[in-house]
Structures are given as C-alpha cells and as structure tokens.
N, CA and C atoms as an extended XYZ file, in Angstrom:
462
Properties=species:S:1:pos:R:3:atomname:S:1:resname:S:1:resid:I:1 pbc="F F F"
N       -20.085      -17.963      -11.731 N   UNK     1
C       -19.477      -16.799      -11.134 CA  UNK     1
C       -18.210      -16.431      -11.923 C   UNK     1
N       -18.139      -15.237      -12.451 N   UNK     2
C       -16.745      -15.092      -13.230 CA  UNK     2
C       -15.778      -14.773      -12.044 C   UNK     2
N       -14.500      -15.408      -12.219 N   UNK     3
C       -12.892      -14.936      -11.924 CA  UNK     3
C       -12.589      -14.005      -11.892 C   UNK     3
N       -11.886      -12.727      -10.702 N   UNK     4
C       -12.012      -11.490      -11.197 CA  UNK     4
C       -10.242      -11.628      -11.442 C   UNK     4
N        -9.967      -10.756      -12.321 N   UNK     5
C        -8.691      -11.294      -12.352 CA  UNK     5
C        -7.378      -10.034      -11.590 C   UNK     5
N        -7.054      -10.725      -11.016 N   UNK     6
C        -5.985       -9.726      -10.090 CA  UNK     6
C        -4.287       -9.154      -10.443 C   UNK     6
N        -5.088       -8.836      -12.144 N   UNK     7
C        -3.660       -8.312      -12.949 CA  UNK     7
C        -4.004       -6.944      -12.741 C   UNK     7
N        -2.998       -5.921      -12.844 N   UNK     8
C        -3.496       -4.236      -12.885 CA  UNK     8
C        -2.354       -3.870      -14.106 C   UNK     8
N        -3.152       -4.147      -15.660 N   UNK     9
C        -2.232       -3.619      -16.882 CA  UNK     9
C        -2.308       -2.015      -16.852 C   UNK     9
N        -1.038       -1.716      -17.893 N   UNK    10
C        -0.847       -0.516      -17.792 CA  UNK    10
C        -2.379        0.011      -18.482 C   UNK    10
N        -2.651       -1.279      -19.354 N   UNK    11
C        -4.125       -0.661      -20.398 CA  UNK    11
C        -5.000       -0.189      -18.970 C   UNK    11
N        -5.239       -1.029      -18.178 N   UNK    12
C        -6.481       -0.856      -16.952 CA  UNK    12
C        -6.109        0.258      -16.610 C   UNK    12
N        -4.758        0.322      -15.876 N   UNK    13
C        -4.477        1.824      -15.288 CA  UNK    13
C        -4.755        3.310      -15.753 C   UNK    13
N        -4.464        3.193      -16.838 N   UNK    14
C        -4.666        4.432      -17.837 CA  UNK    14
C        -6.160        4.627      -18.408 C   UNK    14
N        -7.285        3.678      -17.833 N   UNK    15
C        -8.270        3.508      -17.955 CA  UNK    15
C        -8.678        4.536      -17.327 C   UNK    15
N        -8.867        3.983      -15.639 N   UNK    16
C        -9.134        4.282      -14.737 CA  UNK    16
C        -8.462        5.461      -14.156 C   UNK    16
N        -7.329        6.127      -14.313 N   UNK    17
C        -7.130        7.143      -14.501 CA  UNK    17
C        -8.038        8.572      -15.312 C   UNK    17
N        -8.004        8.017      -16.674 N   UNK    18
C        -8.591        8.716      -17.199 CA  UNK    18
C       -10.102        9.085      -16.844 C   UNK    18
N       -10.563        8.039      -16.059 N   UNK    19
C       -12.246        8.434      -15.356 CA  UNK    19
C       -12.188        9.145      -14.277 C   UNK    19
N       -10.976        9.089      -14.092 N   UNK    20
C       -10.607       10.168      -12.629 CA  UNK    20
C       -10.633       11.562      -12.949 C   UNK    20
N        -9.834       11.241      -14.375 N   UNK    21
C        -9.645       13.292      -14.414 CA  UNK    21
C       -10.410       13.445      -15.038 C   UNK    21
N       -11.034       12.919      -15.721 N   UNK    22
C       -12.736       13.553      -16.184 CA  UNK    22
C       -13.260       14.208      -15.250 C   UNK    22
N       -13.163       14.088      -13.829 N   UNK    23
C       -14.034       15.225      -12.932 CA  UNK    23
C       -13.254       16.507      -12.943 C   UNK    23
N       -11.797       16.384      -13.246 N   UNK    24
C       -11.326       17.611      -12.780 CA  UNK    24
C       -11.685       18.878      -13.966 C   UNK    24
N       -12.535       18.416      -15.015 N   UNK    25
C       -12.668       18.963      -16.205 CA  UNK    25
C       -13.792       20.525      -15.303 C   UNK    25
N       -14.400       20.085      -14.796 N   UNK    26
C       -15.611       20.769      -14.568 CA  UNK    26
C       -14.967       21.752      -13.174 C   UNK    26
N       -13.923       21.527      -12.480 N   UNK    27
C       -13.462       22.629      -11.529 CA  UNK    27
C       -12.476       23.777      -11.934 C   UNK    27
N       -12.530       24.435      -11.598 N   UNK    28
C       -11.535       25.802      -12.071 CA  UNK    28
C        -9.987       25.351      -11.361 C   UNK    28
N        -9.118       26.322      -11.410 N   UNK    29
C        -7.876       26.322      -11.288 CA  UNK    29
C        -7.429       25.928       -9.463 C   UNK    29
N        -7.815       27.227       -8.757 N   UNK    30
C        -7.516       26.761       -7.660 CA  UNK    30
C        -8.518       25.580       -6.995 C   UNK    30
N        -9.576       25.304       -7.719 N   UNK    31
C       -10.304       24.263       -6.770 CA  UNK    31
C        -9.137       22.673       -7.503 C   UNK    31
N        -8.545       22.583       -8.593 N   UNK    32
C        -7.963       21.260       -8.864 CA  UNK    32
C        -7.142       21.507       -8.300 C   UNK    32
N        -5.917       22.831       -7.939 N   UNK    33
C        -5.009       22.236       -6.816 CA  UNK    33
C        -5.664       22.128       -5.454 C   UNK    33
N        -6.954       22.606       -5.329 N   UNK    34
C        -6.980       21.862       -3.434 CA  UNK    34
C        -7.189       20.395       -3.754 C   UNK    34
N        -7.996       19.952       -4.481 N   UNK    35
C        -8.070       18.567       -4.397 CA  UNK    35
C        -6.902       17.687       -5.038 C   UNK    35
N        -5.800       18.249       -5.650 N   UNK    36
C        -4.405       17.672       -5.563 CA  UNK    36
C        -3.678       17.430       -3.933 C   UNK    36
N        -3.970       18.653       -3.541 N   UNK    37
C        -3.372       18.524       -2.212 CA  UNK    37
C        -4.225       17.776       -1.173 C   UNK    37
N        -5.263       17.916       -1.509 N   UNK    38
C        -6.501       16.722       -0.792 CA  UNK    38
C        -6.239       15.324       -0.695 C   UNK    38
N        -6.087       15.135       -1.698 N   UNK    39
C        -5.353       13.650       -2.488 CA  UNK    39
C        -4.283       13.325       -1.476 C   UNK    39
N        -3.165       13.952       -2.020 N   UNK    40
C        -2.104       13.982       -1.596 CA  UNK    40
C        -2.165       13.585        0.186 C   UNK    40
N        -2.703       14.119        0.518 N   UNK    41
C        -2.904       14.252        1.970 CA  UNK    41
C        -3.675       12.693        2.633 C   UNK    41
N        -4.667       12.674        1.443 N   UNK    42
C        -5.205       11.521        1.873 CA  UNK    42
C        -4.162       10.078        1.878 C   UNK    42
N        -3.418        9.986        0.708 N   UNK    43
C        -2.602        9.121        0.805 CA  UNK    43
C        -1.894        9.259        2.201 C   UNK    43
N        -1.249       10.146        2.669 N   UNK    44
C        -0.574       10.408        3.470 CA  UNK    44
C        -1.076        9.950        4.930 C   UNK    44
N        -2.386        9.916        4.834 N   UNK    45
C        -3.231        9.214        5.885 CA  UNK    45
C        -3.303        7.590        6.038 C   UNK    45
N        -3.626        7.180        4.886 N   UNK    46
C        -3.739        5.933        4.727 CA  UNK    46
C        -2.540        5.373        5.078 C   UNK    46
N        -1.312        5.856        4.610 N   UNK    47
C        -0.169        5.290        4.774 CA  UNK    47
C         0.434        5.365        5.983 C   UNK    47
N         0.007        6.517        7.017 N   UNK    48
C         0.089        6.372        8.521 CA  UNK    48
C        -0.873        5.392        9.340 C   UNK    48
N        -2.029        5.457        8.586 N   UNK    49
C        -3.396        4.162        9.143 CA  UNK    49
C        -2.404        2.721        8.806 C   UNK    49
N        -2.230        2.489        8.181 N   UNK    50
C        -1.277        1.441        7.628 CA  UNK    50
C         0.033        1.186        8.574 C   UNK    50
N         0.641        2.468        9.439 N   UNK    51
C         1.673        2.346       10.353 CA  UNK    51
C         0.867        1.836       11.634 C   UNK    51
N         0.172        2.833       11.854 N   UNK    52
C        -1.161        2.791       13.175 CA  UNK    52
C        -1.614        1.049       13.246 C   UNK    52
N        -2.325        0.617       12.693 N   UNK    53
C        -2.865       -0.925       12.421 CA  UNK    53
C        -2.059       -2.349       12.309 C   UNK    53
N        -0.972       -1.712       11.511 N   UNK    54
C        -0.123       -2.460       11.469 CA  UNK    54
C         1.029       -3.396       12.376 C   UNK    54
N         1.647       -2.060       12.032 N   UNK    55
C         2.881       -1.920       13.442 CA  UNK    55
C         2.799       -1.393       14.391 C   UNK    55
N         1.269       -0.848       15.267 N   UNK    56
C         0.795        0.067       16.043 CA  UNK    56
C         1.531        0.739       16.727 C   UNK    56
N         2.241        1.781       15.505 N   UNK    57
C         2.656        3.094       15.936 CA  UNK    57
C         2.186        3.838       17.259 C   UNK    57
N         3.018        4.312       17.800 N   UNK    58
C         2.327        5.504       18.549 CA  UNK    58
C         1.675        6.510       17.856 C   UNK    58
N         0.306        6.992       18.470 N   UNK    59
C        -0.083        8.309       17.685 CA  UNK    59
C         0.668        9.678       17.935 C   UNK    59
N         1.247        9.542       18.746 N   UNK    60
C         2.165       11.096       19.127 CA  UNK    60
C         3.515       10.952       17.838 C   UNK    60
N         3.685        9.773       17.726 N   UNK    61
C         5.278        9.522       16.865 CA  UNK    61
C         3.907        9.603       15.065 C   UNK    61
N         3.577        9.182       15.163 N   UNK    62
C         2.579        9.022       13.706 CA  UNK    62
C         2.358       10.412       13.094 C   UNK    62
N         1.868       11.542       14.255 N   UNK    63
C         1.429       12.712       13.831 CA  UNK    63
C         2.598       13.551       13.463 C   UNK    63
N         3.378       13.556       14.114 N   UNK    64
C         4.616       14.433       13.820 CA  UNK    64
C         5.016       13.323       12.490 C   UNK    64
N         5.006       12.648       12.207 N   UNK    65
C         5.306       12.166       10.385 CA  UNK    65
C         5.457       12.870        9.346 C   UNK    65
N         5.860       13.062        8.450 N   UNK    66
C         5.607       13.723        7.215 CA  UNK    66
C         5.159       12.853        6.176 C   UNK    66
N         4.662       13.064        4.877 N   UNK    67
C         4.727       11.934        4.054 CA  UNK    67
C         5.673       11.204        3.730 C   UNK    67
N         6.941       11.870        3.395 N   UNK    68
C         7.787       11.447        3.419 CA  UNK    68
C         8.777       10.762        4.229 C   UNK    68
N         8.548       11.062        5.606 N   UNK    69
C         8.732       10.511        7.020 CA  UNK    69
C         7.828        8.885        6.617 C   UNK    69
N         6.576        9.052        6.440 N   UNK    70
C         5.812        7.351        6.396 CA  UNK    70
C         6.156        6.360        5.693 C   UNK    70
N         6.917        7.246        4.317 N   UNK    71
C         7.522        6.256        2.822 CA  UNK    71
C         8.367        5.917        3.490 C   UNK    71
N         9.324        6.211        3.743 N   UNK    72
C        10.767        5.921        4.431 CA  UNK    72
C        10.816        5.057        5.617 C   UNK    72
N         9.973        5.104        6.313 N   UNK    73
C         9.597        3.879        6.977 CA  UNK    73
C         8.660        3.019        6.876 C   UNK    73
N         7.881        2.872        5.722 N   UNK    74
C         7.394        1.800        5.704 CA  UNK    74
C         8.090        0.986        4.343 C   UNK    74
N         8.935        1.518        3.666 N   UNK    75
C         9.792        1.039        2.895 CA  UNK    75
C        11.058        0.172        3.445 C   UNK    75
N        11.194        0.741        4.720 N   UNK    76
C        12.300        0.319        5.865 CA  UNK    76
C        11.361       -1.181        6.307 C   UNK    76
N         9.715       -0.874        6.579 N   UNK    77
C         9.270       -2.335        6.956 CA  UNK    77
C         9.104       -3.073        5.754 C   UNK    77
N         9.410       -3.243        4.911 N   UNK    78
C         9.265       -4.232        3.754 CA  UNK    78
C         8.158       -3.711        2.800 C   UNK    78
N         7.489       -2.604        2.461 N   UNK    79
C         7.053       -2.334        1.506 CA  UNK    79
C         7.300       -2.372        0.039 C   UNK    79
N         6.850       -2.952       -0.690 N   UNK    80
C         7.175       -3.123       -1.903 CA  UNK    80
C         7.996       -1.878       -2.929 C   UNK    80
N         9.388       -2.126       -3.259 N   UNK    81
C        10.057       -1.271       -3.733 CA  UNK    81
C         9.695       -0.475       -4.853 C   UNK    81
N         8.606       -0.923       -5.997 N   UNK    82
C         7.974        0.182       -6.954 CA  UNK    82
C         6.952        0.622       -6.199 C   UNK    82
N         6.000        0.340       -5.204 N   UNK    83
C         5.323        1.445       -4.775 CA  UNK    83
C         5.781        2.365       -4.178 C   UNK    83
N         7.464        1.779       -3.124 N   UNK    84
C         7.505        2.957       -2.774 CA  UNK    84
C         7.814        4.308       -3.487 C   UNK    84
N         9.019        3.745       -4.586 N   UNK    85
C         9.375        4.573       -6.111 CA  UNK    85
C         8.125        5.371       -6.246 C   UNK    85
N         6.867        5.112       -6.406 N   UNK    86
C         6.028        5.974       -6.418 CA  UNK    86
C         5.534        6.523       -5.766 C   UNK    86
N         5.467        5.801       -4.789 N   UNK    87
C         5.214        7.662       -3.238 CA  UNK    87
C         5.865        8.500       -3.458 C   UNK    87
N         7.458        8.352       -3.648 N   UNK    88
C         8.594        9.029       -3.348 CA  UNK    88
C         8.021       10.093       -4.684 C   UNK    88
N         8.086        9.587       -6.154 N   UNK    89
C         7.384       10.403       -6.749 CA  UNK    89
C         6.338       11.450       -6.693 C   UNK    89
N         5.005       10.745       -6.006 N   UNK    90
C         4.061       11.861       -5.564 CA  UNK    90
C         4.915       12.959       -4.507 C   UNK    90
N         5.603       12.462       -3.435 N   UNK    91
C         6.103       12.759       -2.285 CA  UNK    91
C         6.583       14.416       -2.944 C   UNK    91
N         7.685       14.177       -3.939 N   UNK    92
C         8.638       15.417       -4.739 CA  UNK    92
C         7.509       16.433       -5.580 C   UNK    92
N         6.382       15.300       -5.897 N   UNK    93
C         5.356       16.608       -6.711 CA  UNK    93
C         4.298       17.140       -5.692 C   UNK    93
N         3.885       16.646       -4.624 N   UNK    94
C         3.563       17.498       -3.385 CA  UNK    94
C         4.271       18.326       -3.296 C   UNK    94
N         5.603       18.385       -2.714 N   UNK    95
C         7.104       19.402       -2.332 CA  UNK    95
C         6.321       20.682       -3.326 C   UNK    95
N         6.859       20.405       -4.691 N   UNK    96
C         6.772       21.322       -5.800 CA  UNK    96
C         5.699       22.313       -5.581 C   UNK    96
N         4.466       21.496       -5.573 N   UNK    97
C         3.058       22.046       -5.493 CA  UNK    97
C         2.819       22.542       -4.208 C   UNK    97
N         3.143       22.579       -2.967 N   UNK    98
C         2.931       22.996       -2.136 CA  UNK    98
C         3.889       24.272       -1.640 C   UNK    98
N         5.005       24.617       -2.151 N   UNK    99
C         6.067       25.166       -2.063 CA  UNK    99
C         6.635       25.837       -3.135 C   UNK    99
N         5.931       26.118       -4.029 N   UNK   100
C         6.519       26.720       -4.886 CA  UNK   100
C         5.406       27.192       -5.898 C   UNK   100
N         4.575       26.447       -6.366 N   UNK   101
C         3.709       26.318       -7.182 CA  UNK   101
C         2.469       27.521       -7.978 C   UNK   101
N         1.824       27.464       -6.565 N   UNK   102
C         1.224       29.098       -6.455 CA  UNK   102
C         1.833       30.200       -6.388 C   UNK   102
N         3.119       30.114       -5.905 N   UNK   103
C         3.991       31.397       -6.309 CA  UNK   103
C         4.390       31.404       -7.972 C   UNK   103
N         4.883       30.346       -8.445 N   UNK   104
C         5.227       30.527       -9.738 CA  UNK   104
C         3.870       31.334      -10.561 C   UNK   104
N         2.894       30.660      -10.113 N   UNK   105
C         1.330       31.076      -10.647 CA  UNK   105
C         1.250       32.182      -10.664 C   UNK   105
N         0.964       33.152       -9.711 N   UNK   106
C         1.156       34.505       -9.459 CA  UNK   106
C         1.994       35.235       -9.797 C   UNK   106
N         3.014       34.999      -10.328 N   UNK   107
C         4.164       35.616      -11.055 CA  UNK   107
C         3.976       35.300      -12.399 C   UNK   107
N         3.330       34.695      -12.431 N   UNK   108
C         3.048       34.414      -14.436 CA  UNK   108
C         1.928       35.359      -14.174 C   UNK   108
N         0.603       35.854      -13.824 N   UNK   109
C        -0.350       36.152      -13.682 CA  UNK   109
C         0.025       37.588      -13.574 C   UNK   109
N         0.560       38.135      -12.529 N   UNK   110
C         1.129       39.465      -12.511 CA  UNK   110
C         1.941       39.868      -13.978 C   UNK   110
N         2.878       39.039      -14.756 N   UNK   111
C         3.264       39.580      -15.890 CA  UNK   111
C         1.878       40.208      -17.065 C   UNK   111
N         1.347       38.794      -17.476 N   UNK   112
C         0.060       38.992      -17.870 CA  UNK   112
C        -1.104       38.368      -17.915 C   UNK   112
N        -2.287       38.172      -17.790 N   UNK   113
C        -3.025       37.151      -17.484 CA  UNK   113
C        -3.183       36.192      -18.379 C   UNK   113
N        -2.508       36.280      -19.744 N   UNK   114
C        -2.733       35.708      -20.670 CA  UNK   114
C        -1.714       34.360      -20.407 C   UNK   114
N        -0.621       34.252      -19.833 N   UNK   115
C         0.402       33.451      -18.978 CA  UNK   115
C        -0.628       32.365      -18.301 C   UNK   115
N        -1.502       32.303      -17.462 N   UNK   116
C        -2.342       31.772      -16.466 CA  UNK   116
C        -2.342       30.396      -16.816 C   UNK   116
N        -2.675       29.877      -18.346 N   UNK   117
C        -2.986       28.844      -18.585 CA  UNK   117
C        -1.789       28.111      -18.570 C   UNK   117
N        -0.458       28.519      -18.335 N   UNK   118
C         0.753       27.951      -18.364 CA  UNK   118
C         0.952       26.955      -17.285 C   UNK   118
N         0.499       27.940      -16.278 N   UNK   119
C         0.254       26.517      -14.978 CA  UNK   119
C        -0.470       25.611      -14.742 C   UNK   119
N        -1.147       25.337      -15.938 N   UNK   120
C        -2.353       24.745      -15.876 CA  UNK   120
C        -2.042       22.848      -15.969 C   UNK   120
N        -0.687       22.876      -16.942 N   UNK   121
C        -0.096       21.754      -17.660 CA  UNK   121
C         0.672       21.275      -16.137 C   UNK   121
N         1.777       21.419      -15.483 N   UNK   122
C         1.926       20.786      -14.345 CA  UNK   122
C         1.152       20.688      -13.253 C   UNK   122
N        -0.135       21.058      -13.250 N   UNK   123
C        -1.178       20.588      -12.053 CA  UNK   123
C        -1.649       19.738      -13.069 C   UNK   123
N        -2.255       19.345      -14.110 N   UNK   124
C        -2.702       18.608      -14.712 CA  UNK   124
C        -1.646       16.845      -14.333 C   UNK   124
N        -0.697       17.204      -14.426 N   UNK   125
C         0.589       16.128      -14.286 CA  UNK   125
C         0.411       16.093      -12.786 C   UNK   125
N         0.406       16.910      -12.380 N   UNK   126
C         0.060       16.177      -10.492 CA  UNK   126
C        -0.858       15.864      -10.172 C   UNK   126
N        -1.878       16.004      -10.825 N   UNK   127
C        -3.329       15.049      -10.252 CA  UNK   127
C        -3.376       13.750      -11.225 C   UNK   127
N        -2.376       13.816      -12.138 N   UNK   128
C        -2.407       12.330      -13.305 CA  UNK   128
C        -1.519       11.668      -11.812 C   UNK   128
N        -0.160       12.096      -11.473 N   UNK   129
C         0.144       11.095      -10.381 CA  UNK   129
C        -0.193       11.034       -8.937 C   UNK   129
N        -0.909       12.035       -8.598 N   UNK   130
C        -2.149       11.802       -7.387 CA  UNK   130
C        -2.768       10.116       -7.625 C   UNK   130
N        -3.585       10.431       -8.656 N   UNK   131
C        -4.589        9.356       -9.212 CA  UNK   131
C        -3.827        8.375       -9.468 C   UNK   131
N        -2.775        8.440       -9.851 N   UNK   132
C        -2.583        6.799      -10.624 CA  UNK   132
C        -1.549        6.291       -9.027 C   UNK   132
N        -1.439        7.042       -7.969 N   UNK   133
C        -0.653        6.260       -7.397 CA  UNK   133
C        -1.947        6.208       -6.192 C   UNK   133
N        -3.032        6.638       -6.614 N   UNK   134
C        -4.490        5.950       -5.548 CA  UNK   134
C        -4.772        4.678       -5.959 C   UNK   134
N        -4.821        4.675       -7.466 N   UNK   135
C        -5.631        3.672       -8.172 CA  UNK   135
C        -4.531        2.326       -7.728 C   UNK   135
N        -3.134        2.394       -7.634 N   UNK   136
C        -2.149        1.612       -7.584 CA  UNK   136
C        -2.474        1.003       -6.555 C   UNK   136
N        -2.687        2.146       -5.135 N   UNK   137
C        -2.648        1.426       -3.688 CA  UNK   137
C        -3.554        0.776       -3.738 C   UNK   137
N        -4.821        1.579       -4.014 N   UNK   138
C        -6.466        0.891       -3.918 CA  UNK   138
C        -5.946       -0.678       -4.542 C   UNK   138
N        -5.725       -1.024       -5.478 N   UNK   139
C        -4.983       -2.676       -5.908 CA  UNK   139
C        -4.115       -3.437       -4.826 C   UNK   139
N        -3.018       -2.471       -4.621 N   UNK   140
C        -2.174       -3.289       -4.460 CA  UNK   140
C        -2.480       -3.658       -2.845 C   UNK   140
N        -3.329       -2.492       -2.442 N   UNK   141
C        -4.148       -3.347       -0.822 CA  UNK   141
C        -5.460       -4.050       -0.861 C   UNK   141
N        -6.372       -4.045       -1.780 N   UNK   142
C        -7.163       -4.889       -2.193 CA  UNK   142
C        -7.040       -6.475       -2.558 C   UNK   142
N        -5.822       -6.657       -3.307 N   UNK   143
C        -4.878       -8.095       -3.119 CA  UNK   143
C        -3.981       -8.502       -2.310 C   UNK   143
N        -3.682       -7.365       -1.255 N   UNK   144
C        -2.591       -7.783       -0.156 CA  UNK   144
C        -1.347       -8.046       -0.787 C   UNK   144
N        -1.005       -7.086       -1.605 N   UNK   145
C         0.402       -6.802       -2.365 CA  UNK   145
C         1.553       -5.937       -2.211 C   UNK   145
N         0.583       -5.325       -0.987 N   UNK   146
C         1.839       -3.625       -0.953 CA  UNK   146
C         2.789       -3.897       -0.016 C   UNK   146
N         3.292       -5.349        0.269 N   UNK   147
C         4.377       -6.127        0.737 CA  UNK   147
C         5.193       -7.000        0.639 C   UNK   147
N         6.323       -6.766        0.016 N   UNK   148
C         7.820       -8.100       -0.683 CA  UNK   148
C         6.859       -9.297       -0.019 C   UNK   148
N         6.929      -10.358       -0.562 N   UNK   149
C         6.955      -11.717       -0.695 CA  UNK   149
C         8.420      -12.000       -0.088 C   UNK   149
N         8.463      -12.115        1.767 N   UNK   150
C         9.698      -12.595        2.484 CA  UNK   150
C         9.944      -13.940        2.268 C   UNK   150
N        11.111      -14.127        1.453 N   UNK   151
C        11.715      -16.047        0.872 CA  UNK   151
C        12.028      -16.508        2.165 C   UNK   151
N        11.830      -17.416        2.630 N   UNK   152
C        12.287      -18.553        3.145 CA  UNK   152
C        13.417      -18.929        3.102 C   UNK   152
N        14.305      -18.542        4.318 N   UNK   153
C        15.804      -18.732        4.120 CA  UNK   153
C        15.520      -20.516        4.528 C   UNK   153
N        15.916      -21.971        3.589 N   UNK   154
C        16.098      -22.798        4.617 CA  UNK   154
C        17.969      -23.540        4.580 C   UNK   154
C-alpha cells in the first residue's frame, strides 16, 4: 500500500490550481464571474458549516454572518493564522468583485468595446485565489489542520 504523503508543496498547489482554471477556459466573461462568486460563497458556507458542527452556532446568529463575520470568528476560535491570512485575502477580492467590479466593466465597455478584455486579467486573479484557497481548505480539513496545535502549558 503506498504512504500518501500529507505535505501540500507550493509545486502541488500550483498544480492543482492550474487543473482548476483549465475549465474556466471554455466559459465566457460573465459566466467566470458567477462562478467566482459561486466559489466564493461556497467557502463562505463551509466555513459557517464548520461554526454550525463545531461550536454549534445558532442558525439565526450563523445566517446573519458575513464572510468576513465567519473569518473573524473562527480565527478568534483558534484557526490557523495563514489560513486565515487567506480568507481575509479572498474575503477583500470578493468586496472588489462584488462591489465594484461589473461597474468598472461597463464603463470600460461603454468607452469602447475594444477595452472589454481589460477586465478580463483581475477576474482571472480572483478565481486563481478562489481556487487556491479551496484547494488549501480541501487539505488542510482533510488532515485536520485548519487548527493551531494548543501547547500544553505544564
């Protein structure tokens, strides 16, 4: 039986990334930002399922959450300090993309359509950190990692 080994190199990551956005090759513009924000959202689930199961949240206090509402407290329960660094990351490129994003789009588009492909390069960068902070969790809850190692005061 081989050892599977429970390292996640940057080589693996950037692997597996890259098999991710190979699908986004084949969707047009607004279908890769819904499934950015799809993404996005989904994390945002998991990481309340994770409050829910865990620390069995109330569902009335869970729903009113934001994503950023879930990082912030589950970083408060001992979540591991570079994952949270990277929610917080996705967290600010959600903000962007949800709030600003498609407007910038449409204002490049209205100048001339030849502009269009300009927005093309920061949705590309938000579904690279969509994906690489799925591929992260998918690990780091698959080994039971996405929590500090509490020392032993003796």
């Amino acid at each position: 039986m081989k050892r599977r080994d429970k390292t996640l190199t940057q080589k693996r990551l950037l692997r597996k990334i890259g098999r991710s956005m190979k699908r986004y090759n084949k969707l047009n513009f607004l279908e890769c930002y819904a499934m950015f924000m799809g993404k996005a959202q989904l994390v945002e689930f998991a990481l309340k399922k994770i409050l829910l199961k865990r620390y069995r949240y109330g569902e009335k206090k869970r729903d009113k959450m934001t994503l950023g509402g879930a990082i912030a407290e589950l970083e408060r329960l001992g979540m591991r300090k570079d994952f949270v660094w990277q929610l917080r990351q996705l967290n600010k490129c959600r903000i962007k993309m949800a709030h600003g994003f498609l407007a910038d789009h449409l204002h490049l588009v209205a100048l001339d359509r030849r502009f269009a492909h300009l927005s093309r390069r920061p949705l590309q960068e938000a579904l690279f950190r969509v994906e690489e902070t799925i591929h992260v969790f998918d690990f780091l809850n698959q080994n039971r990692m996405l929590y500090q190692r509490q020392r032993k005061a003796y």
